[in-house]
C-alpha atoms as a printed R data frame, in Angstrom:
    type eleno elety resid chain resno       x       y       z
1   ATOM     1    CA   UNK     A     1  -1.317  16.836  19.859
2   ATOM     2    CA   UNK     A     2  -2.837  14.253  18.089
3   ATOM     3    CA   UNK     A     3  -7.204  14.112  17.984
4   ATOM     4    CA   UNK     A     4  -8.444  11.190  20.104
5   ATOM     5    CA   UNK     A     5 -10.462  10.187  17.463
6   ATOM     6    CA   UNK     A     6  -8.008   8.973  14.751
7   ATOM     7    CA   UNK     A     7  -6.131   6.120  15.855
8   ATOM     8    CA   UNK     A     8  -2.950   5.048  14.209
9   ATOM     9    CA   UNK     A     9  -2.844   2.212  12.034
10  ATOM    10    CA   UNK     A    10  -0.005   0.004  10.761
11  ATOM    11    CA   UNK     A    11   2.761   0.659   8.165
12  ATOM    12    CA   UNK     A    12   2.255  -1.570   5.306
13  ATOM    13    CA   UNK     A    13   5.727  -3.213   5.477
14  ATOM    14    CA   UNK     A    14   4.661  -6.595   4.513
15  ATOM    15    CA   UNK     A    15   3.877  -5.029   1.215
16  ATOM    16    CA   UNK     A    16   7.540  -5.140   0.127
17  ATOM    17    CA   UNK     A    17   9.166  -7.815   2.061
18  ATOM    18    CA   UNK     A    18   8.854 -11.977   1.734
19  ATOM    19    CA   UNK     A    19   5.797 -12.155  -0.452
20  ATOM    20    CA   UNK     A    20   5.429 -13.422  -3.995
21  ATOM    21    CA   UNK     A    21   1.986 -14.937  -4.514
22  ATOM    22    CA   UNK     A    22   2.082 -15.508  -7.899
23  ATOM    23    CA   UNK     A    23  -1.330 -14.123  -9.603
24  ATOM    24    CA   UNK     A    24  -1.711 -17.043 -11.819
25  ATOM    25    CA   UNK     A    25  -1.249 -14.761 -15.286
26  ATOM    26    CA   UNK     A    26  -1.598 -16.109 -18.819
27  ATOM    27    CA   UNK     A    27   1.881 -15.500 -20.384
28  ATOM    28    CA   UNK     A    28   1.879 -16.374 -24.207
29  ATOM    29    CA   UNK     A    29   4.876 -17.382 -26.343
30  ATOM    30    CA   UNK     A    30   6.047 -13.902 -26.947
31  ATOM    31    CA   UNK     A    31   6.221 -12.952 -22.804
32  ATOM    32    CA   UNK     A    32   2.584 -10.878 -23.041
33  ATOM    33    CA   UNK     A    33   1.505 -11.187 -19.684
34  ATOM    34    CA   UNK     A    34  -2.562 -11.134 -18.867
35  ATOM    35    CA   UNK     A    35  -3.923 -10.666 -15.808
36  ATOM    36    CA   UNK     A    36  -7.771 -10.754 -15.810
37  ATOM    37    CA   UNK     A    37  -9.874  -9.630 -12.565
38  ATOM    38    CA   UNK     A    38 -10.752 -13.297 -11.028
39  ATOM    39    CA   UNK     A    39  -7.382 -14.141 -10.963
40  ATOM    40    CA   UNK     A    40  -6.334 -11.735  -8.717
41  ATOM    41    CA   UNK     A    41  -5.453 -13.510  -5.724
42  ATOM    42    CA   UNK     A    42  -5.645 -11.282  -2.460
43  ATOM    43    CA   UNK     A    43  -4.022 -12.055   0.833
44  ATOM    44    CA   UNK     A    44  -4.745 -10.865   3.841
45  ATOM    45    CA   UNK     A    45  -1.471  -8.468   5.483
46  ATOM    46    CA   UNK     A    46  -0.774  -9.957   8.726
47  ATOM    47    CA   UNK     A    47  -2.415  -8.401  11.816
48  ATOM    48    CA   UNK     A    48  -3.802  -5.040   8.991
49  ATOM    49    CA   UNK     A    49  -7.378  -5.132  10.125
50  ATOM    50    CA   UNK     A    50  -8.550  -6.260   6.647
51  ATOM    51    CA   UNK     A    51  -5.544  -4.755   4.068
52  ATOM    52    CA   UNK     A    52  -5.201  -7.053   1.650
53  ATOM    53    CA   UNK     A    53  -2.374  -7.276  -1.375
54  ATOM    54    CA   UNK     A    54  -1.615  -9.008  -4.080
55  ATOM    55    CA   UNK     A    55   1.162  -9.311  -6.177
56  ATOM    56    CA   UNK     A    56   0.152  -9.045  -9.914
57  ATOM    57    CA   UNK     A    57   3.524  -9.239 -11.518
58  ATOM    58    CA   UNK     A    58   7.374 -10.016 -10.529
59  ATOM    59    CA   UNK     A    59   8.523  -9.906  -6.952
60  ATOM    60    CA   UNK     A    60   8.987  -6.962  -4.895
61  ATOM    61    CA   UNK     A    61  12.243  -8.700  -2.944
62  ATOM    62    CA   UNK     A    62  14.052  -9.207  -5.912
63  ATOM    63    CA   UNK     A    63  15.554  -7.135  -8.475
64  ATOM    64    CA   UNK     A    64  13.130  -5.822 -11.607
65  ATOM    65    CA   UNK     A    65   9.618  -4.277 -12.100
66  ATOM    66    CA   UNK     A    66   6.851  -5.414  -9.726
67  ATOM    67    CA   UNK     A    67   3.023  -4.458  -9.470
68  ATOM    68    CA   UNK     A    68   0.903  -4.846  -6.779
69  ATOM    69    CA   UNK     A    69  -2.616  -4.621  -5.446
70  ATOM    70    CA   UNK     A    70  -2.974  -2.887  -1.953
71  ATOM    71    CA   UNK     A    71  -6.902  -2.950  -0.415
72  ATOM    72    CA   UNK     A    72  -7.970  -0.560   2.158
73  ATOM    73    CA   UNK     A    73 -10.781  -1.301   4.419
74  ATOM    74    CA   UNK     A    74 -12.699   1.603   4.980
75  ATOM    75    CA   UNK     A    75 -10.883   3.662   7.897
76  ATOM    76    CA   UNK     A    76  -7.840   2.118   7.904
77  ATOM    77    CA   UNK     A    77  -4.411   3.854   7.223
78  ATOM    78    CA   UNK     A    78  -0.792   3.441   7.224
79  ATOM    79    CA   UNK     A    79   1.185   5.494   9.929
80  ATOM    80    CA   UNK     A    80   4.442   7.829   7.937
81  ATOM    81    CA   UNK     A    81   7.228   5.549   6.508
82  ATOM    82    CA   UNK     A    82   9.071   5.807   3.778
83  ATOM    83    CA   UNK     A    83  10.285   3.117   0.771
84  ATOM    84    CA   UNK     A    84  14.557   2.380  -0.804
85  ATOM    85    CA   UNK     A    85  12.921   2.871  -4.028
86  ATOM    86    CA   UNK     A    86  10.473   5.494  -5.808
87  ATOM    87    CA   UNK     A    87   7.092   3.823  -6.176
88  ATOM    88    CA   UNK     A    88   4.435   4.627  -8.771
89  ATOM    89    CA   UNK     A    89   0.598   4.569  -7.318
90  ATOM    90    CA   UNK     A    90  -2.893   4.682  -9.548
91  ATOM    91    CA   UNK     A    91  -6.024   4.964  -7.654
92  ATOM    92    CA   UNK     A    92  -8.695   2.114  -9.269
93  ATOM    93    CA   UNK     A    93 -10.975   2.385  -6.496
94  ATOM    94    CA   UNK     A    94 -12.274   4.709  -3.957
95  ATOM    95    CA   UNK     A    95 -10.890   7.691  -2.554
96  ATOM    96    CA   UNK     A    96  -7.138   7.389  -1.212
97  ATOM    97    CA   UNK     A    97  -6.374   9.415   1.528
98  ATOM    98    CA   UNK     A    98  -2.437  10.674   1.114
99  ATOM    99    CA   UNK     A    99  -0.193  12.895   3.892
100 ATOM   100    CA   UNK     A   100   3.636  13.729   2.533
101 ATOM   101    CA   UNK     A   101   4.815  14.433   6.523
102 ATOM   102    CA   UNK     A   102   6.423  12.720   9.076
103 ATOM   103    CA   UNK     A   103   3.344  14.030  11.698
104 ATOM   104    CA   UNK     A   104   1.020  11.911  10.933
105 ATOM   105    CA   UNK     A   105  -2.601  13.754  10.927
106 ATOM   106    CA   UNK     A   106  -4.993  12.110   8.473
107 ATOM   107    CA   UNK     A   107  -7.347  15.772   8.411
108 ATOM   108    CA   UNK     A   108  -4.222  17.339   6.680
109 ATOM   109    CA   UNK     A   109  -4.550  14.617   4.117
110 ATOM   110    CA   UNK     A   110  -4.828  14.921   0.365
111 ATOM   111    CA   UNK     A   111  -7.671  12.589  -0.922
112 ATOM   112    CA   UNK     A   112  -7.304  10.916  -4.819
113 ATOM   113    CA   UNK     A   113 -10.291   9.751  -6.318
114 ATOM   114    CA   UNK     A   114 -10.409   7.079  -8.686
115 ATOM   115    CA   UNK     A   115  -7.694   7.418 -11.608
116 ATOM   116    CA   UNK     A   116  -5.776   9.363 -10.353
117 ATOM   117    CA   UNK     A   117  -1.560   9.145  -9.716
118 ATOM   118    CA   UNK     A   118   0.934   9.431  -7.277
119 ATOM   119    CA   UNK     A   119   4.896   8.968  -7.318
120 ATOM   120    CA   UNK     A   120   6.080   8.253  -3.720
121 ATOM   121    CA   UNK     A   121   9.787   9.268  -4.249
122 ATOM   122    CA   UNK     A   122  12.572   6.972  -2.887
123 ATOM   123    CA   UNK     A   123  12.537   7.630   0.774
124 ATOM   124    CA   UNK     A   124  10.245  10.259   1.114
125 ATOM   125    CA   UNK     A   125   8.025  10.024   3.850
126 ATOM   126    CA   UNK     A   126   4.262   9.313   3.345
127 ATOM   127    CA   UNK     A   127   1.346   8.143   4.766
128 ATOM   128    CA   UNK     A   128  -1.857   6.820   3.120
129 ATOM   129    CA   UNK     A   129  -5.420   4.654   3.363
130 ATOM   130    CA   UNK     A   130  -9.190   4.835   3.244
131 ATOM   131    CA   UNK     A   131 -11.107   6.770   5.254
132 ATOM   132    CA   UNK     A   132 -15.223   6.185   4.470
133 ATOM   133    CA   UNK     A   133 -15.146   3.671   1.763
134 ATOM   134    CA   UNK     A   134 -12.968   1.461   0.181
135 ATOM   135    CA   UNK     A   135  -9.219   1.764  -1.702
136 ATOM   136    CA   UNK     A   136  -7.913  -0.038  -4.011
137 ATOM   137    CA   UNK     A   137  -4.210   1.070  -5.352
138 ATOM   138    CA   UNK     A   138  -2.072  -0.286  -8.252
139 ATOM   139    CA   UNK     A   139   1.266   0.106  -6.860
140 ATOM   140    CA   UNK     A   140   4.513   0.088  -9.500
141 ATOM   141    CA   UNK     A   141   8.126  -0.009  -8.136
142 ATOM   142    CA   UNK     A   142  11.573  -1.777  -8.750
143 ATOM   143    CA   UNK     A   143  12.481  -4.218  -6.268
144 ATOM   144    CA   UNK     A   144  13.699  -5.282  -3.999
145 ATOM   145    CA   UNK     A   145  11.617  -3.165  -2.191
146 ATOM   146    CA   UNK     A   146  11.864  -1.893   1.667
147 ATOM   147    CA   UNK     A   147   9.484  -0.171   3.899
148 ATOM   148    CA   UNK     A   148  10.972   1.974   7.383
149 ATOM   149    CA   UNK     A   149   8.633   3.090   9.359
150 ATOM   150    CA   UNK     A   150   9.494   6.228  10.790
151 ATOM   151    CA   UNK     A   151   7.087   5.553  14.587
152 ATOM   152    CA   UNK     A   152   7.654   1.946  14.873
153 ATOM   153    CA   UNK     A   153   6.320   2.540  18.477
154 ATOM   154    CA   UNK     A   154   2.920   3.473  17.115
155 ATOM   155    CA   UNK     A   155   2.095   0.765  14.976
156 ATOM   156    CA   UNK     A   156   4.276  -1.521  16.576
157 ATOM   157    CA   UNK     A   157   4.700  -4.054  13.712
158 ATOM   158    CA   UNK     A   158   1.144  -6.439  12.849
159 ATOM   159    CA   UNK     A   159  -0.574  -4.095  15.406
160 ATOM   160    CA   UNK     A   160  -3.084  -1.517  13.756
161 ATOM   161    CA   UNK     A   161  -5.376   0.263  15.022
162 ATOM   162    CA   UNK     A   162  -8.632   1.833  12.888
163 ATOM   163    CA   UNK     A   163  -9.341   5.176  12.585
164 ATOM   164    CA   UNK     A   164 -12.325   6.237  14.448
């Protein structure tokens, strides 16, 4: 059974499907792309109790190479899903909590600190977030991207729920 005192929070679906906010990057004559830190533009993930993303380069719902930006508030995390395509995560901030199971039980997770990497295989089921402080992941992948969450009945989508 589940502890009473973690709560189940939401998926982050809206990470791969209908958003390209483009970041505003300096691309020279030769295709270098820059991307310096005020031009990140972060958007807040519909009904995520604070998650934020942004998209730093391409598009994750077309074809190619994107990169986002995925913000944890502290004590939120993602119930298990999986993604169509293997993803590529870097830690630049905090500690990221990470669980490789379809039972979701953020006490069996693994936490990354900062720097660190993690390669979320195509359709392997996961679950991730922040737990005192918080996250912020550089995610890699090749579009167009998907998300299924496994419970849909826990997280029912836009409805998250903190940990405790």
């Amino acid at each position: 059974m589940r502890s009473n005192r973690w709560l189940v929070a939401v998926g982050l679906c809206g990470l791969c499907l209908g958003f390209a906010i483009p970041v505003g990057a300096v691309v020279d004559s030769l295709g270098f792309e820059r991307v310096f830190p005020d031009q990140v533009k972060w958007q807040d993930e519909p009904g995520g109790l604070g998650v934020q993303r942004a998209v730093i380069s391409g598009d994750p719902s077309k074809p190619g190479i994107y990169v986002v930006r995925v913000k944890f508030p502290p004590g939120v995390m993602s119930t298990p899903h999986f993604h169509g395509e293997d993803r590529y995560a870097v830690v630049l901030k905090g500690t990221w909590y990470t669980g490789t199971s379809a039972d979701w039980d953020p006490d069996k997770t693994v936490g990354l600190p900062p720097g660190s990497f993690m390669k979320h295989p195509a359709k392997a089921v996961h679950f991730d977030g922040a737990k005192d402080e918080e996250v912020i992941l550089q995610l890699i992948g090749e579009g167009p991207s998907s998300t299924t969450l496994l419970h849909p009945e826990l997280t029912g989508f836009g409805h998250p729920h903190k940990l405790n």
